[in-house]
Structures are given as C-alpha cells and as structure tokens.
C-alpha positions, 0 to 999 in steps of 0.5 A: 329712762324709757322702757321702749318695750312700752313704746309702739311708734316712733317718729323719725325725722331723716333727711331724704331731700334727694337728687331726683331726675325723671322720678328716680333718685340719682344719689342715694346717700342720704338714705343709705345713711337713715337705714341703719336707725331705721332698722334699730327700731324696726328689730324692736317691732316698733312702727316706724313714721318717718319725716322729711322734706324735699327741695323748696316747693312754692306749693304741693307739686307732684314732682317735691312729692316724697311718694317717689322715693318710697321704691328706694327706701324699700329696696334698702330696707326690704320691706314694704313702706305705706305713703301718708299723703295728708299729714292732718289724717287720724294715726290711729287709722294708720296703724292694724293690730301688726307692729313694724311697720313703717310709714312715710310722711309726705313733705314737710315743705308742703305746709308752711309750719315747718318752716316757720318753726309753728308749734301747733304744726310741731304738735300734729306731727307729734301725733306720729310718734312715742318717741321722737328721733332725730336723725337728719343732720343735714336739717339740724341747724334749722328753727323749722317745725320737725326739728327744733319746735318738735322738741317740746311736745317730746321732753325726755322722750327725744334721742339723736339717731345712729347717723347725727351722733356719727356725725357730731362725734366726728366732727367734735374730732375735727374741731380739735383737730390741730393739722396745718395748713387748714384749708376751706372751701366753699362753693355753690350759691348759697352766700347768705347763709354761708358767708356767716358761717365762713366768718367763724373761720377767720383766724381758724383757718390758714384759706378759704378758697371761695368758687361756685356761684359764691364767687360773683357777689365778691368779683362784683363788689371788687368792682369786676364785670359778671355779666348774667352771672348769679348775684343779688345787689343786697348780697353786696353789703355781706360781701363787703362785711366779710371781707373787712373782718378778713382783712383784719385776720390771718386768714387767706381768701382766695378767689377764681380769677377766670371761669367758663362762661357761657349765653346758654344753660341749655345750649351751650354751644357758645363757652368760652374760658375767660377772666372772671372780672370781665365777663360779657353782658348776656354770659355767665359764669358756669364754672371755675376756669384752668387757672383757677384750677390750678391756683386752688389745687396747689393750695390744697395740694399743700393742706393737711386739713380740708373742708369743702362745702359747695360745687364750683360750678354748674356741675348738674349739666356734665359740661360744667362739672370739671372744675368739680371734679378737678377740685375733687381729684386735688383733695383725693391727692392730698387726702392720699399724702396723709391731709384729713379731708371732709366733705358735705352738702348734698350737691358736693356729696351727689358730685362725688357720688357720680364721680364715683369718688365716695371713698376717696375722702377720709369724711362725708358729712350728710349736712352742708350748712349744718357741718358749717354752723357746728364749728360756730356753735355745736348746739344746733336747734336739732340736738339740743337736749337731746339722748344718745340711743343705747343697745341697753336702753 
C-alpha cells in the first residue's frame, strides 16, 4: 500500500508520438487521452516527470525533438510545463521548494537504451520518479527501457494509468465478445510485426481483409507484378508462412485486387486505377482501387464485429486517402446498424480525426500493434505486475 501523501514525483511514461506537421501537432489524441492522469497527480501536488518517445529518430534531430509538443500539453493542461533536454542532468536541480509541477523528457528515442530494454538507461530514467506510472498503452507491448526494464527498479511502486486500464478493460470485453461475422482489417506497412499478430486470428476470426502497403509482400509472393511498390525479398517467407497456416483455417483472407498507382509521390499528376497484380515498373501503389473498395465494404458491411488497424493507402497525401475514408465511412455504417467496432494506431486514429469521424466507432484504442498483440497474450511487458490507481489509495 503506498501512502502517496509521502510521494513528491512521479514518472509517467504517456505515449505523445504525435503527428506533427511544420512544428505544430496535427492530431492531439493521444495526449488528450494522458490529461486525465496527468491531472490526478497534479491535484495530489505531486510533481509531475513525463516520458515518451517520438518517430524513429536515427539520431537527436530537432524536428524528433518532444520541445515542440510542449504548447499542446499546456493548452490541455493550463499549466506551464519546463522541458528536460538532457536526460543525464541532476533531478534534484530540477525541483524548487513548489510542488506540482510538471516536467517533460526530451525523446526517449534520442538514446539508444530505450530501445534496447538497457537496465542502466532503465535506472537514470528511474531517477525521475517515486512512483512510476504507465500510461502508454500504445508502447505497452515493447521490451524497450521506459516500459518494461523500468519496472525493476520500481517493485510495488508501479500502477497502470487511468487511460491503459480503460484500455485493458475495454478490450478484455472485446476478446469476450462472441458477435458474428468477426472481421479484421489491417493496413499500413508494417507487415513484420503485424502479420504475427494477425496469425492469432486464424480461426478466431470469420475475415481478415488486408490493404495498405501490407498488401504487396502477398500480391508479390502470389506471383503478381508490384512495380516500385512497397516490400522487402525477406517479408516473402512471412507471407508465405501466414498464408499456409490460413489455409489450414476457417478464416477468410481477402486481398485488393486493383489500387491506384501513381510514378510520383510528390507530383502526382500520373495516377492511374489498375489491377493490383500488374502494376508498371517505375508505379507504385499508393491506395486501394474502386473495386476494391467495394469488396472490402460488402464484407464489413455484413460484420457484427470490426477491428482495423492500419490505412489503406497513402493517406498523408489527401489524393491518396479515399479508400481510407471509404473504408471508414463502411465501418461507421455498420457501426450504426448495431456491429461493434474498434479502431487503433495512431495513423488510422490521426485519419479518423482529420475525417472528423472520431465519434462514429463504438472504440478508439490509443495502440496499433499493442491492441493487436493483447488478443495474443493480455501480458504485455508494459502492465505486468502492475496496480490499478485508486481515488482510496
């Protein structure tokens, strides 16, 4: 039991990876979603050290730097938040005699221990806390330094957030949900880590509707022509493992069958809607194509249970984002006609978002490859052995 009147700082790891566009964030979902146990400890005057990371930063460059998101997080909060640019600095010169306030780390990504789970650069980072909180659910399923090493320089002094037990209570619902069809769909480009996770599904679910840049690793190992599209030879052999195994199930995997195609992200005056199988040296596929859209629609159309993870095409550049947003308008319709849907990753919820839609789904998970990987195994690295917050604590 932890008297947390005793407690003076806590560390929090949220998850502000954030789209930013020209110094300003675009989306701010996933912060909205860490205010409100950012405020629980501010009303118990405790000073406040946040943690996250930002993008895939090869090195410390100003445009990964978390310092510009700092505006957004005092708009939300109302209160003035000091920026900790070098994470080796002394806390104790942080702190004045003041309680409450609230402090943010600069990126975690910055040093290579976070992701490499390093336990010394575990324990620096424990130096900014009491307590340690977790509230970044989108992270939870990663052996990285701020999430899972952290935990053993914390024992019975670490709790889930507000916003990580919303999540895990909603979706221990979900997983018990019996409604049919159950339909899936994936998108974006990130096939190596979640083709894995979608193995868990075989059998679970009635579809798995696959678009985005996920789609051309199995349109190339089918034996189809991808032009510049999006893929990697090794990707091949995961395609081809997946594929067996859904064989072997009742599960129905559906893939696009044209795209829109384009020889110019920037100057995309060439775009054409073709079969997705036989797509020109020199084009890529940049979006899902009409009949595409129309396949995936009637099927989730028909479902009574929807996940989607992933956009299904380009859907930063506007020209490329319809069949994001028809995908989108189809799940809203069935949403509407009693289906349960949920959606999550942080570009498919910053797609919603600009589609002004947010409010159309019945769930919006904060995590992509973390909602995923709970349906494989609800012991993510980021909760294990972790307590609940408690108004009584």
């Amino acid at each position: 039991m932890i008297n947390f009147k005793s407690v003076n700082k806590v560390l929090i790891r949220v998850d502000f990876n954030v789209p930013i566009k020209q110094g300003k964030v675009i989306d701010l979902t996933r912060i909205e979603s860490a205010i409100p146990t950012i405020k629980y400890f501010l009303d118990k005057k405790m000073n406040v050290f946040l943690m996250s990371h930002l993008g895939r930063p090869l090195k410390q460059e100003s445009k990964y730097s978390l310092k510009q998101i700092i505006p957004s997080i005092e708009k939300l909060l109302t209160k003035k938040v000091k920026f900790v640019k070098d994470i080796n600095g002394n806390v104790r010169n942080l702190l004045s005699k003041n309680k409450n306030q609230i402090f943010l780390l600069e990126n975690l990504r910055f040093y290579s221990g976070e992701k490499e789970n390093n336990v010394q650069f575990a324990e620096l980072l424990s130096k900014y806390g009491d307590i340690y909180v977790n509230d970044a659910f989108g992270v939870s399923h990663r052996h990285h330094a701020s999430v899972s090493a952290i935990g053993n320089f914390f024992l019975n002094k670490k709790f889930k957030g507000l916003l990580v037990k919303k999540e895990l209570d909603e979706l221990s619902q979900l997983n018990q949900n019996n409604k049919r069809p159950f339909t899936i769909i994936v998108g974006g480009s990130k096939i190596g880590s979640k083709i894995h996770l979608l193995k868990t599904f075989l059998n679970k679910a009635d579809n798995i509707l696959i678009g985005g840049g996920m789609a051309f690793p199995f349109i190339k190992f089918l034996g189809g022509s991808i032009g510049d599209s999006i893929y990697k030879e090794s990707e091949l052999g995961v395609v081809k493992s997946f594929l067996d195994r859904a064989q072997q199930s009742k599960t129905k995997i559906i893939l696009p069958t044209d795209c829109i195609a384009t020889n110019d992200l920037e100057n995309s005056v060439d775009c054409k809607n073709i079969y997705i199988n036989n797509i020109p040296d020199s084009y890529m596929g940049v979006d899902i194509g009409k009949d595409t859209i129309r396949l995936f629609s009637e099927t989730i159309k028909a479902s009574k249970l929807i996940m989607w993870n992933g956009p299904m095409g380009v859907s930063e550049i506007d020209l490329f984002s319809f069949g994001t947003r028809k995908i989108a308008e189809s799940i809203t319709q069935a949403t509407a006609h009693n289906a349960y849907s949920i959606v999550g990753g942080g570009d498919t919820v910053s797609d919603i978002a600009k589609l002004e839609m947010k409010n159309n789904f019945s769930y919006i998970s904060t995590g992509g490859g973390a909602m995923l990987d709970f349906f494989r195994d609800s012991n993510l690295p980021g909760i294990l052995n972790m307590k609940s917050l408690k108004i009584d604590i």
